[in-house]
SEROLO-451312 format. One record per residue: residue number from 1; residue in three letters; y, z, x of N, C-alpha, C in turn. Coordinates in Angstrom, 3 decimals. Example, Ala and Ser with C-alpha at 12.3 -4.5 7.8 and 13.67 -1.06 7.14 Angstrom:
# SEROLO-451312
{1 ala {-5.690 7.800 13.190} {-4.500 7.800 12.300} {-3.300 7.800 13.200}},
{2 ser {-2.250 7.080 12.850} {-1.060 7.140 13.670} {0.030 7.870 12.900}},
END
This chain:
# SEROLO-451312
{1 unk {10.127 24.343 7.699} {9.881 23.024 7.130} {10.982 22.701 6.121}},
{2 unk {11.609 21.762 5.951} {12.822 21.456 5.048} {12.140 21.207 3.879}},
{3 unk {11.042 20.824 3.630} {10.611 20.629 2.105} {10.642 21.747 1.761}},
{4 unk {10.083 23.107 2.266} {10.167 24.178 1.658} {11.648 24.981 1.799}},
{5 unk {12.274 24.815 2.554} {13.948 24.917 1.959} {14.711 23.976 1.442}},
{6 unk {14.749 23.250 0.982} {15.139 22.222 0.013} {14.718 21.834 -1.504}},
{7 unk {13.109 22.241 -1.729} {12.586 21.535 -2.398} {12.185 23.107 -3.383}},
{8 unk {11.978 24.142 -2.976} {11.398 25.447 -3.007} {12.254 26.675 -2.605}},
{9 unk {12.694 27.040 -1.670} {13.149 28.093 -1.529} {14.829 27.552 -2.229}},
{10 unk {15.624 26.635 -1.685} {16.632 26.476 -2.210} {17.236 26.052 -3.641}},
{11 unk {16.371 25.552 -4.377} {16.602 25.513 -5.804} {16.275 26.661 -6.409}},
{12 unk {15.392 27.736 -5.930} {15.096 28.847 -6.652} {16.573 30.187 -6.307}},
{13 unk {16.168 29.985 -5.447} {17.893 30.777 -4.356} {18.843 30.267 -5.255}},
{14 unk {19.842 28.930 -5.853} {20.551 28.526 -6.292} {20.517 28.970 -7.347}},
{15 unk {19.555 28.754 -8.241} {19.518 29.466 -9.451} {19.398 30.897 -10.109}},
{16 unk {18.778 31.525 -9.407} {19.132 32.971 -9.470} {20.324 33.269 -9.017}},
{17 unk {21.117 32.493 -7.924} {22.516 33.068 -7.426} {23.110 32.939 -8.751}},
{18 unk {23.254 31.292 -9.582} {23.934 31.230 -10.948} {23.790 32.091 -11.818}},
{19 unk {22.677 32.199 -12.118} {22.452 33.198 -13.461} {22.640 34.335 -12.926}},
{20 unk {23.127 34.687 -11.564} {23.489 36.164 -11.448} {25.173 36.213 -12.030}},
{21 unk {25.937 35.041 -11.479} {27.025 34.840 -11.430} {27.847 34.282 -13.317}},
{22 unk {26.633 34.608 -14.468} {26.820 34.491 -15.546} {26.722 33.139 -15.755}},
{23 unk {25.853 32.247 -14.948} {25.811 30.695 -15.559} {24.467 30.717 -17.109}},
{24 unk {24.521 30.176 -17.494} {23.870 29.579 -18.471} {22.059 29.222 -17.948}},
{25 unk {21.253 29.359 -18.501} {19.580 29.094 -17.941} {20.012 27.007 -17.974}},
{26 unk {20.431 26.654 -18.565} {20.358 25.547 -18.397} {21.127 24.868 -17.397}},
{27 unk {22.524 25.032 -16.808} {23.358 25.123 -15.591} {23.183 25.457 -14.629}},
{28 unk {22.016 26.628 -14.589} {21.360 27.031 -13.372} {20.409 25.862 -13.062}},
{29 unk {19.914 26.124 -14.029} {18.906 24.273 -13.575} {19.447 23.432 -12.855}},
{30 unk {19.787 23.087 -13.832} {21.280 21.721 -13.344} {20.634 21.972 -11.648}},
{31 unk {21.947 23.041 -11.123} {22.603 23.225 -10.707} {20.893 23.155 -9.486}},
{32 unk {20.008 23.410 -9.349} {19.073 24.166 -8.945} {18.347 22.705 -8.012}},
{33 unk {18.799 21.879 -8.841} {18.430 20.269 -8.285} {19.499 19.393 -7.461}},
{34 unk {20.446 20.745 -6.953} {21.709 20.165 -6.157} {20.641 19.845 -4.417}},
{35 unk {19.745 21.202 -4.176} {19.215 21.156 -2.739} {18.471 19.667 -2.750}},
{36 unk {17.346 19.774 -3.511} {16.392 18.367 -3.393} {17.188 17.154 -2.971}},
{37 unk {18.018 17.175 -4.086} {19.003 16.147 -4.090} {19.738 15.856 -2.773}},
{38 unk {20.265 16.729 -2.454} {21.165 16.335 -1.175} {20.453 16.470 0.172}},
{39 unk {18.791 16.819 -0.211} {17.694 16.136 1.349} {17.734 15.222 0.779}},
{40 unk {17.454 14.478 0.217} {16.716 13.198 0.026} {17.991 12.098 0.115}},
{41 unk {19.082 12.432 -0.046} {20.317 11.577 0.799} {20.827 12.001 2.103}},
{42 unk {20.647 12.952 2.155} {20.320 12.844 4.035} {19.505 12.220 4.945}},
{43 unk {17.887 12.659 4.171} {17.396 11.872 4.487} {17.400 9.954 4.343}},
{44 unk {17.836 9.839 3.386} {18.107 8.379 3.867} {19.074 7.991 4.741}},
{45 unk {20.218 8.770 4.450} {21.113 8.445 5.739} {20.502 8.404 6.951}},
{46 unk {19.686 9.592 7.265} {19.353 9.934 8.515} {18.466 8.416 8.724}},
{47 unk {17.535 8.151 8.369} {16.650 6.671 8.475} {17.354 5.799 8.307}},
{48 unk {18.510 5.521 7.793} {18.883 4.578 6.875} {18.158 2.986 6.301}},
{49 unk {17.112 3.771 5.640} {17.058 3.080 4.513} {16.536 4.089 3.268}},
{50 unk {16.186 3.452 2.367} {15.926 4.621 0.747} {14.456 3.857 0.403}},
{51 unk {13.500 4.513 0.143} {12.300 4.450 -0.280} {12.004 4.363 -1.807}},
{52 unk {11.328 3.988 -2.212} {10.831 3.721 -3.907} {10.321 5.556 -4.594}},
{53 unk {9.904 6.033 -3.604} {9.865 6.894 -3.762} {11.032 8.353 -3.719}},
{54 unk {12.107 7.698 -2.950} {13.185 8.796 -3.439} {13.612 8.309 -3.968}},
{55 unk {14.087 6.753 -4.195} {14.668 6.251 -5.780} {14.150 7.112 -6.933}},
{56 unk {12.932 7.146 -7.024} {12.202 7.699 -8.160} {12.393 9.533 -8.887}},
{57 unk {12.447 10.062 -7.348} {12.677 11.423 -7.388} {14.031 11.529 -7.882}},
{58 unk {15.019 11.082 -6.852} {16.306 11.355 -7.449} {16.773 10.904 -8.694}},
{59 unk {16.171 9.734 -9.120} {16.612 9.205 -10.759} {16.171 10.548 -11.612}},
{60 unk {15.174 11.118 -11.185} {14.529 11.977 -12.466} {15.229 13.205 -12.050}},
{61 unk {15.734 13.383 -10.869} {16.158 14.775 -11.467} {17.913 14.893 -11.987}},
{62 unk {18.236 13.272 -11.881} {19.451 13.075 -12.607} {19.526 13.064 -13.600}},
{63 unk {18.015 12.450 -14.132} {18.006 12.282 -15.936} {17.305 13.595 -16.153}},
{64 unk {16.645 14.238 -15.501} {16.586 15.831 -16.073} {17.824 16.444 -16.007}},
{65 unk {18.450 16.562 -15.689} {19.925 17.234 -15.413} {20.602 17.014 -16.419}},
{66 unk {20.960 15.670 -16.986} {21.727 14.978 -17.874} {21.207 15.595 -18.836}},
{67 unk {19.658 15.262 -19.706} {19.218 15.493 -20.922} {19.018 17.132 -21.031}},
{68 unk {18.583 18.278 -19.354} {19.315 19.332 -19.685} {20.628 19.872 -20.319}},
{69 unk {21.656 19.372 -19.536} {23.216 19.380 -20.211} {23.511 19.165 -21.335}},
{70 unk {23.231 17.808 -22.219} {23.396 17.416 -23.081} {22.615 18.161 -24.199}},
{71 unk {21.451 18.658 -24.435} {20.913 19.265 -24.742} {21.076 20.587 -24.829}},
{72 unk {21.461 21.391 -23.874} {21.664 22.942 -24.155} {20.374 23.533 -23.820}},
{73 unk {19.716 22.587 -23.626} {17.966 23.645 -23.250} {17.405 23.399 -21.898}},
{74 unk {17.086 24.174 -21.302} {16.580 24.893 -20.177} {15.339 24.356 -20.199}},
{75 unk {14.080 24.457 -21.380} {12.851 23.861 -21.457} {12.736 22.382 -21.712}},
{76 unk {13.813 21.748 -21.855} {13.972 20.228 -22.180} {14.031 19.849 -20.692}},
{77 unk {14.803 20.745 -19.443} {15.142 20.266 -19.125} {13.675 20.364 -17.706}},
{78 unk {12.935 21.193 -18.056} {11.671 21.621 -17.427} {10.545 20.439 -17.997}},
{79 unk {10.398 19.770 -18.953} {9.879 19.228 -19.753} {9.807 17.598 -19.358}},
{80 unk {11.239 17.732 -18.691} {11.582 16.384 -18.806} {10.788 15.774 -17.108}},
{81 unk {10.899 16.953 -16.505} {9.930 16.878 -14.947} {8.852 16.687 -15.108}},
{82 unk {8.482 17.144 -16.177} {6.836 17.153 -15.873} {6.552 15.863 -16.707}},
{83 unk {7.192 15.343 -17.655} {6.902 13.754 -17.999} {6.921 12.942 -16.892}},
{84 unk {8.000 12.784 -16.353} {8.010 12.072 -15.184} {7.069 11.884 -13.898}},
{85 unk {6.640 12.991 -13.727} {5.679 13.573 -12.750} {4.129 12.985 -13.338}},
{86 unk {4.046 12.800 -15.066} {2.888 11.988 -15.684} {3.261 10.469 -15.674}},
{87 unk {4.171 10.292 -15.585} {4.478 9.045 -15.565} {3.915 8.664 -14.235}},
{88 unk {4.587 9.170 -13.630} {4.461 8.704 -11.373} {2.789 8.417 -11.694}},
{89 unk {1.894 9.520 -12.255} {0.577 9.289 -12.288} {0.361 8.462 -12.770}},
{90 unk {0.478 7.777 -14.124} {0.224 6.700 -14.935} {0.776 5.153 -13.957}},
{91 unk {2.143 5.537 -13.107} {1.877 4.019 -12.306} {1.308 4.139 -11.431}},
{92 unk {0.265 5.213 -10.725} {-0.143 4.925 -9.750} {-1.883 4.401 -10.392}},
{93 unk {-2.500 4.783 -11.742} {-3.057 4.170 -12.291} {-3.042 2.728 -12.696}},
{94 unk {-1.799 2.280 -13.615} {-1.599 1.119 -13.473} {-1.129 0.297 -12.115}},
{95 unk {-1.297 0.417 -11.163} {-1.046 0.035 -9.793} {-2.634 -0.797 -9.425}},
{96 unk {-3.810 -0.309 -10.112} {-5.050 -0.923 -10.138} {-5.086 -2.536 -10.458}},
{97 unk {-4.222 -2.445 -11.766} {-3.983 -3.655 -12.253} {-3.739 -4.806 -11.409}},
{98 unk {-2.481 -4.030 -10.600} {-2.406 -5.380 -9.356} {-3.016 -5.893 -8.056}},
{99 unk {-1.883 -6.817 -7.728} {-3.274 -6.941 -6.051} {-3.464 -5.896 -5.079}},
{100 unk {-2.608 -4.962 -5.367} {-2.724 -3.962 -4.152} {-2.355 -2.877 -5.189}},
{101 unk {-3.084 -1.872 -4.650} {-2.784 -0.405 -5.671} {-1.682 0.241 -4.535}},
{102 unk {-1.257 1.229 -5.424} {0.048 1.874 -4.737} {-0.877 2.800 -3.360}},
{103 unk {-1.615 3.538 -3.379} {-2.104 3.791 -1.925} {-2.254 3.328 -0.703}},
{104 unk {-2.224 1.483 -1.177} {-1.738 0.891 -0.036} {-0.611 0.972 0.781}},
{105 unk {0.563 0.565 -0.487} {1.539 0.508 -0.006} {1.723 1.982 0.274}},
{106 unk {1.702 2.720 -0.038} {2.474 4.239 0.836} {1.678 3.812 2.602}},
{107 unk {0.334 3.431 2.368} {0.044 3.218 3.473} {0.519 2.159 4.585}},
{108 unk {0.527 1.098 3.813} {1.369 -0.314 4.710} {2.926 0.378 5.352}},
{109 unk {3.209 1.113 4.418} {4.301 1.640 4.790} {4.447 2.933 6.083}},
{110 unk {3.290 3.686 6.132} {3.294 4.300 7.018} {2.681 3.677 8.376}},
{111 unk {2.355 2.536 8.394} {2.090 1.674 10.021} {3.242 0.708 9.857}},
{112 unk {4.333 0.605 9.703} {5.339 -0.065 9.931} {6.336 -0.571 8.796}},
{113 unk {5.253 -1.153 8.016} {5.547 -1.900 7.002} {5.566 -3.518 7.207}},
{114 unk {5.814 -3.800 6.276} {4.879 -5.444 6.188} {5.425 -6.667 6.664}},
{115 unk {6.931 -5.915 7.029} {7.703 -7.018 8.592} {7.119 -6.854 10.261}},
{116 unk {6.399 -5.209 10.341} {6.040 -5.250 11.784} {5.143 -5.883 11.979}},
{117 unk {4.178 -5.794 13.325} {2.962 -6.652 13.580} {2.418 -5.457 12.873}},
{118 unk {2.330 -4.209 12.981} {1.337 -3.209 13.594} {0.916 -3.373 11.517}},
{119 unk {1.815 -3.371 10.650} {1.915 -3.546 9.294} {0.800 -4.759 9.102}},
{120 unk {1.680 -5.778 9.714} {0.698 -6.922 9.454} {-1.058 -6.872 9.491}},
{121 unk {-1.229 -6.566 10.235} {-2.654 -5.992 10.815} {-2.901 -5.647 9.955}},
{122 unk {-1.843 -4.445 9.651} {-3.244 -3.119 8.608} {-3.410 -4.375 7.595}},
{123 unk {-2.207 -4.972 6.775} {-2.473 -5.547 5.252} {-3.263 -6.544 5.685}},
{124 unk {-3.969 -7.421 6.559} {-4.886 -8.182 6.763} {-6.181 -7.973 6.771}},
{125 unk {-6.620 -6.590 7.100} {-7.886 -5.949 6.739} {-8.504 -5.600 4.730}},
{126 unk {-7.133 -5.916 4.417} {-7.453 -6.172 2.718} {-8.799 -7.161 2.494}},
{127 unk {-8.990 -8.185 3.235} {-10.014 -8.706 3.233} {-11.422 -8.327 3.113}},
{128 unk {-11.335 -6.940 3.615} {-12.815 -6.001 3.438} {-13.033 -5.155 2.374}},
{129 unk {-14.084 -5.187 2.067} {-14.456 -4.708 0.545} {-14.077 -3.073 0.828}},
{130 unk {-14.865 -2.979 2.216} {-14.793 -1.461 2.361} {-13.516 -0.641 1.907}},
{131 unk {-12.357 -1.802 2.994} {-11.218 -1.207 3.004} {-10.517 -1.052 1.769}},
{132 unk {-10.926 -2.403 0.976} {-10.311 -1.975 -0.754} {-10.714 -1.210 -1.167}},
{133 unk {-12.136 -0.632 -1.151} {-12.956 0.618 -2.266} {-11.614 1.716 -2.188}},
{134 unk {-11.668 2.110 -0.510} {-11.040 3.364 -0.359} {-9.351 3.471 -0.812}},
{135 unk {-8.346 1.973 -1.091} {-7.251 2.585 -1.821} {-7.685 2.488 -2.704}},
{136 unk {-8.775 2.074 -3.650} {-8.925 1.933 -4.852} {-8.922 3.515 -5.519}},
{137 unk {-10.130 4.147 -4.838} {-10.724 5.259 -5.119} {-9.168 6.395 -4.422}},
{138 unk {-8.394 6.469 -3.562} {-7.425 7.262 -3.427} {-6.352 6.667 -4.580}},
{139 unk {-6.101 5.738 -5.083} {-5.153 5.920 -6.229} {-5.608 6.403 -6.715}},
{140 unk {-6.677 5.932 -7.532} {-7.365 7.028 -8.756} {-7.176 8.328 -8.709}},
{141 unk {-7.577 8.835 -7.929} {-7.709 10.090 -7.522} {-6.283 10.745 -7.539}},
{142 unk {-5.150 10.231 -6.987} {-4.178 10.479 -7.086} {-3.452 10.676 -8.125}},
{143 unk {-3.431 9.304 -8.868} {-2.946 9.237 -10.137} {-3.466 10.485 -11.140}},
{144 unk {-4.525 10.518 -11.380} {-5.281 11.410 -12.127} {-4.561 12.634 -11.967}},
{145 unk {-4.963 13.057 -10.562} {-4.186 14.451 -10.154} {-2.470 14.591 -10.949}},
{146 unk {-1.536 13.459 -10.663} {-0.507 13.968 -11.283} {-0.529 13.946 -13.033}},
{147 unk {-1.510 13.215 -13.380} {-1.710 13.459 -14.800} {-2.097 14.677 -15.168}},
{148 unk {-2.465 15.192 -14.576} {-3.221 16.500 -14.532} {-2.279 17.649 -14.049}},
{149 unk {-1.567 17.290 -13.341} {-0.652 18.492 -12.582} {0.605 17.986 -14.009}},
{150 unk {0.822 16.885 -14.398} {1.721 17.188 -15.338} {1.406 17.892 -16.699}},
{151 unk {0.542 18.110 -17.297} {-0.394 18.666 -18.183} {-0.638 20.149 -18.153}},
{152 unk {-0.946 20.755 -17.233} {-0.697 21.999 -16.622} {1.274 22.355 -16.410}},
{153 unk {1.907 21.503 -16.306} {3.232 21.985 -16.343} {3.556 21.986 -17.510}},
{154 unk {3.381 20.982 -18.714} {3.637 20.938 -19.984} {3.146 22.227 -20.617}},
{155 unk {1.575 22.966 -20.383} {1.178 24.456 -20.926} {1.864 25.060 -20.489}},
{156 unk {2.347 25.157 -19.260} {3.077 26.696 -18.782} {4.236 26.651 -19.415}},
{157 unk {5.699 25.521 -19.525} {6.471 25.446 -19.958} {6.419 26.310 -21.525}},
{158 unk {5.416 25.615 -22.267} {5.349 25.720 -23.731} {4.244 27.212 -23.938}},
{159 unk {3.810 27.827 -22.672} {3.276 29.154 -22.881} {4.000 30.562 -22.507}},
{160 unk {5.357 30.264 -21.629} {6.340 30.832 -20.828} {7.465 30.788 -21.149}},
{161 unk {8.554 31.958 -20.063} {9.841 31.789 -20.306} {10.016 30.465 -19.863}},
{162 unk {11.183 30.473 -19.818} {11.742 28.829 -18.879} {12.039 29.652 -17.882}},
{163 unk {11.809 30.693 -17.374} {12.514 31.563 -16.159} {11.229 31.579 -15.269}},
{164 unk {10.158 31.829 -15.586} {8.744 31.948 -15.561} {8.207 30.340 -14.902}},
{165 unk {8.110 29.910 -16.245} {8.004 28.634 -15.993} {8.821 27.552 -14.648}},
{166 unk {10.042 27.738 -14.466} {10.465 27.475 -13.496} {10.288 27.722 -11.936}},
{167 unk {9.724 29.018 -11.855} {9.286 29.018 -10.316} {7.946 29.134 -10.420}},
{168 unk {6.959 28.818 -11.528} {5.785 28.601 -11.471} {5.771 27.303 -10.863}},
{169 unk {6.573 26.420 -11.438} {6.260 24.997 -11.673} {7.281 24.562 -10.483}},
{170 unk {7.836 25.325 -9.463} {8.312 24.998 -8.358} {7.353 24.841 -7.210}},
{171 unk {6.172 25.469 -7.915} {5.245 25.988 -6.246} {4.167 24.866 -6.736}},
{172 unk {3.584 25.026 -7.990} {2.418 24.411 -8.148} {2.365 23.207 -7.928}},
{173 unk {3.457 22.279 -7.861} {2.881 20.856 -7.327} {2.707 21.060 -5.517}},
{174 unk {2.874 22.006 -4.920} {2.320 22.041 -3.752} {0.569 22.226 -3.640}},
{175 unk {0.085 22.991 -4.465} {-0.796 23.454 -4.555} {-1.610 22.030 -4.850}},
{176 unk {-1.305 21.616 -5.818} {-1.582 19.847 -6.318} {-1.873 19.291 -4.722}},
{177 unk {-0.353 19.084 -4.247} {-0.443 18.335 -2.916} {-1.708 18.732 -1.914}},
{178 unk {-1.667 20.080 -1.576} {-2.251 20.408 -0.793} {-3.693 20.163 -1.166}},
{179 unk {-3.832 19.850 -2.192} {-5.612 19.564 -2.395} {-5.838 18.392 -2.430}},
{180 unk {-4.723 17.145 -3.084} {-4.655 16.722 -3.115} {-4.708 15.654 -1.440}},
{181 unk {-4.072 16.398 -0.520} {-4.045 15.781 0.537} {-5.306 15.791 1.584}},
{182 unk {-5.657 17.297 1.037} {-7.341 17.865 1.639} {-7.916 16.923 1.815}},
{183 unk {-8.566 16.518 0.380} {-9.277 15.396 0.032} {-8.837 14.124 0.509}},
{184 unk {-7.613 13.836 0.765} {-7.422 12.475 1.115} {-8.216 12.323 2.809}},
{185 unk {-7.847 13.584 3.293} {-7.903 13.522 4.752} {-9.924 13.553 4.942}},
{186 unk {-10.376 14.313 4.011} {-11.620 14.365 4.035} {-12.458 12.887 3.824}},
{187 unk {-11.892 12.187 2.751} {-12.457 11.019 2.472} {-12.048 10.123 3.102}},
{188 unk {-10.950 10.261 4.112} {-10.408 9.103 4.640} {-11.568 9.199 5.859}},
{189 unk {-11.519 10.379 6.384} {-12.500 10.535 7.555} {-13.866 9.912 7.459}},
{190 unk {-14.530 10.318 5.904} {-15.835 9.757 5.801} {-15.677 8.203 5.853}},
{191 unk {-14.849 7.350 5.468} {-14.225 6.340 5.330} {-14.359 5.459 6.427}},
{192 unk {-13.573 6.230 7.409} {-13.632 5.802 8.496} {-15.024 5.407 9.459}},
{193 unk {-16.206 7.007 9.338} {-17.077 6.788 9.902} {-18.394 5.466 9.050}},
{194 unk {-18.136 5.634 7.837} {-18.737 4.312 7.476} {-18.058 3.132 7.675}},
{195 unk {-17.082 3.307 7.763} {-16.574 1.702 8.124} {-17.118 1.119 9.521}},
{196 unk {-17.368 2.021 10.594} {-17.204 1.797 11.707} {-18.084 0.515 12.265}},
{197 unk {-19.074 0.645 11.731} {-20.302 -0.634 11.180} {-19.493 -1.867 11.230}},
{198 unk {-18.780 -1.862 10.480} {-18.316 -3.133 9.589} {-16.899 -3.579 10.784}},
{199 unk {-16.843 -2.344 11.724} {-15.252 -3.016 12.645} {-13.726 -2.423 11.957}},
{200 unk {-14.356 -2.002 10.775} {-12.646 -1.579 10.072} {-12.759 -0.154 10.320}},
{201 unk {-13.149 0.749 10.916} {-13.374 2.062 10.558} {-11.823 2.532 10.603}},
{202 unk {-11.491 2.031 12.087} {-9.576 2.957 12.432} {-9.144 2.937 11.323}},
{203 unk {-9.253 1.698 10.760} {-8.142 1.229 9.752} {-8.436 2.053 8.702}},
{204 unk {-9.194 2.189 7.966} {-9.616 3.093 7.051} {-9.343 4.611 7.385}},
{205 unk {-9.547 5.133 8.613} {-9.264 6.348 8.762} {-7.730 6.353 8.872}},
{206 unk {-7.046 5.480 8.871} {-5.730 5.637 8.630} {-4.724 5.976 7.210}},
{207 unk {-5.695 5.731 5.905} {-5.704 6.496 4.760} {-5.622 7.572 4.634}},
{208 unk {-6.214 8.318 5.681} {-6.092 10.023 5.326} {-4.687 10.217 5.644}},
{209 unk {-3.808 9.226 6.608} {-2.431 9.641 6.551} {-1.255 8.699 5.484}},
{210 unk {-1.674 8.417 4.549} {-1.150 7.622 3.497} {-0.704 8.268 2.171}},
{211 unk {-0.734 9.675 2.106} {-0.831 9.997 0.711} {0.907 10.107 0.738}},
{212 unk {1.426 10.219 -0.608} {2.628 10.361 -0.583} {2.980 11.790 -0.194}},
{213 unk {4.280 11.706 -0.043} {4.195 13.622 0.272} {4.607 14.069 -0.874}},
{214 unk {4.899 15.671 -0.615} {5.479 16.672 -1.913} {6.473 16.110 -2.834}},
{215 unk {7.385 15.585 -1.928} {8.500 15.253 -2.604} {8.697 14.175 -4.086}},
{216 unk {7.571 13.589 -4.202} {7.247 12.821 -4.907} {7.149 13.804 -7.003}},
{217 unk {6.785 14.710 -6.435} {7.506 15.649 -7.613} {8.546 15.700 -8.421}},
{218 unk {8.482 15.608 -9.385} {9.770 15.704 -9.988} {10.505 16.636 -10.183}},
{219 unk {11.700 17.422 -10.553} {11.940 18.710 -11.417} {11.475 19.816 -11.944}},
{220 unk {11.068 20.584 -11.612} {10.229 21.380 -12.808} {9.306 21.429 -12.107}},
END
């Protein structure tokens, strides 16, 4: 799977190669956010187009990189991921605010998006209460989670080495994901079978494939 050599095995590989090779704990970092980085511009090449969501990833692990460097610290630069990673949560909270919470759109986006027909469709079923409960209740849920998964990175950082801390906090937002996605797929299903009544069920069971993926992680 390239997320797990890119995102996991290859930033950890990179950085132990540095600090074998006498780099600095903070240069290894750096340096450690070269793999992520250069999937997520492949991957756009490869699609060609760029998503809100690797905009997001790659900005942060540029400005973690930077305020690592500039800084001299290794835990600033671990620190600075896991804000970001509370942040991502906090807009997918404030995403309530508007007409459509962000679970949609990852979703509108995974049936075409909102130029195809097949897009069109899904965002026309907004009309059903049903179908709103369920992005309502998967942002939440979401959001929360990265508030929460950033919170847990902020203790380990500030209870650990930064050496420690770093391949802790490489794995654990999978662990996040993976429960995170459990549940999506579980509730999307129940989702579905109550909708079925109402005529929207597909559509709703099409939530369980909406969650964002791993990559949505920041640094750290």
């Amino acid at each position: 799977m390239p997320i797990a050599v890119f995102d996991i095995a290859g930033p950890i590989v990179v950085q132990s190669l540095a600090r074998q090779h006498g780099a600095s704990i903070t240069v290894a970092l750096a340096l450690s956010g070269a793999p992520p980085a250069a999937w997520i511009l492949a991957s756009a090449l490869w699609r060609r187009r760029v998503d809100a969501v690797a905009v997001f990833v790659l900005s942060s692990i540029i400005l973690a990189t930077l305020i690592g460097l500039a800084t001299g610290s290794g835990r600033l630069y671990l620190l600075d991921g896991a804000i970001l990673t509370g942040v991502f949560g906090l807009v997918f909270l404030a995403s309530l605010a508007t007409p459509r919470p962000l679970m949609f759109h990852f979703a509108l986006e995974s049936n075409g998006g909102p130029d195809s027909l097949k897009g069109r469709e899904f965002a026309a079923l907004w009309r059903y209460g049903g179908f709103r409960r369920v992005f309502i209740v998967m942002t939440v849920v979401w959001g929360v989670g990265f508030v929460v998964q950033a919170a847990i990175n902020v203790a380990i950082i500030e209870a650990t080495s930064t050496q420690k801390a770093f391949l802790i906090n490489k794995i654990l937002p999978y662990v996040f994901f993976a429960a995170l996605a459990a549940w999506t797929a579980f509730y999307g299903l129940r989702a579905k079978r109550r909708g079925e009544a109402a005529g929207v069920g597909s559509a709703a069971g099409l939530a369980a494939r909406s969650q964002p993926g791993p990559e949505v992680n920041s640094p750290g």
